[in-house]
N, C-alpha and C positions, 0 to 999 in steps of 0.2 A: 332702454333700461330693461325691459323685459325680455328681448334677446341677450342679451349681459349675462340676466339671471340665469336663463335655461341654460347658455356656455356652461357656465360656473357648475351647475347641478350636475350636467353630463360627464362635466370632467374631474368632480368628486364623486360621481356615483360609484365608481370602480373600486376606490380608496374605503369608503362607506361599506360594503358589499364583503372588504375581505380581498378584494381581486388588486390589489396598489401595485407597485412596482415590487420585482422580484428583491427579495432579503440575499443579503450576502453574509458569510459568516469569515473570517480569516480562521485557517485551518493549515494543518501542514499535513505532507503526502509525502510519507517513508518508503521507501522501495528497498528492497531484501530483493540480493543475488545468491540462490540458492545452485551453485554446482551439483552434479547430481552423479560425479564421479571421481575417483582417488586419482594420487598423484600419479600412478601407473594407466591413465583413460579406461581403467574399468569400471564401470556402472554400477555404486554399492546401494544408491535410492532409487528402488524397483516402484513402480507405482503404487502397491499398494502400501508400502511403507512410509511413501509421499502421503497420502488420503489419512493415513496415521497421524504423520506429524502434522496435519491442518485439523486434524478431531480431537487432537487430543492435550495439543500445545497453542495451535494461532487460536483457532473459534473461542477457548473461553477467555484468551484472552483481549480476543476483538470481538465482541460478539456482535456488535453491528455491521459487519461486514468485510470483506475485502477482496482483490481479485487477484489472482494466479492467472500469467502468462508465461508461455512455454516460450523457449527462447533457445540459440544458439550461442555460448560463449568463445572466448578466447582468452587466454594470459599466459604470460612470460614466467618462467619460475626463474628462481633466484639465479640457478643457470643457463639462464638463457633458452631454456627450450621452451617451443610454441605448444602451448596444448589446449584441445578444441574439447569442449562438452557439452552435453542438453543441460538446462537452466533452465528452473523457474523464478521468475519474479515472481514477489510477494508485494503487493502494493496494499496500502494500508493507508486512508484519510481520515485523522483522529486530530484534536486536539492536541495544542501545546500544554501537556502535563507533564508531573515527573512521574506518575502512574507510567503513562504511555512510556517515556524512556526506559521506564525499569522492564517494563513487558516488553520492548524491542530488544533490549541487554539481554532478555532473557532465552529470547526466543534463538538468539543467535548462538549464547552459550549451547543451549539446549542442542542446537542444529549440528556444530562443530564436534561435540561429546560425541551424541550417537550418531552419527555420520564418518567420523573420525576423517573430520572438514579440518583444509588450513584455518580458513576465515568465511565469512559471508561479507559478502560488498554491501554497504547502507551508504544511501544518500537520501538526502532531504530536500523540499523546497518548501517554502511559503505560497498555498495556492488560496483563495476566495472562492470558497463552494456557493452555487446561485441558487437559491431553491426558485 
């Protein structure tokens, strides 16, 4: 009986303590394809214009975070020709809100205007962030 107990203690002690099994939260993870040149392959977001649009349009409206990878693209335009560019992903792990969807509409409005972008590519998934 007394070995029983002490099981029992040890294998609540962690739970008791704060330390239990890691929390999971459902969350979803947006990714923005930022092209980073016109429909001619010349490079109109210079870098520091890039460092602009994350200070001044993504941070306040993620201000918890998010990560920027450089990336190589490719796409077919409507006639058919292949064209390659630098790309930044924008990833972005926020709640299912309608807040967040209005800030992603935004961000992509905002990108396509002064960039004079056809479009930004967005996709989504459903991921379980583990703290």
């Amino acid at each position: 009986m007394r070995a029983a107990l002490l099981l029992i203690a040890l294998l609540l002690a962690p739970l008791l303590a704060g330390q239990g099994p890691a929390r999971a939260a459902e969350m979803v993870e947006t990714t923005l394809y930022f092209g980073l040149a016109n429909a001619n392959g010349e490079t109109v977001v210079h870098p520091s214009r890039w460092k602009d649009f994350l200070a001044e349009e993504v941070t306040p409206r993620f201000p918890d975070g998010f990560t920027v990878v450089d990336a190589q693209g490719q796409w077919k335009t409507q006639w058919g020709r292949i064209l390659r560019e630098e790309t930044r992903l924008l990833i972005i792990v926020h709640a299912r809100t309608q807040k967040a969807a209005q800030d992603i509409a935004a961000l992509k409005a905002v990108y396509v205007k002064r960039f004079n972008q056809t479009s930004v590519l967005h996709t989504e998934s459903s991921v379980k962030v583990v703290e």
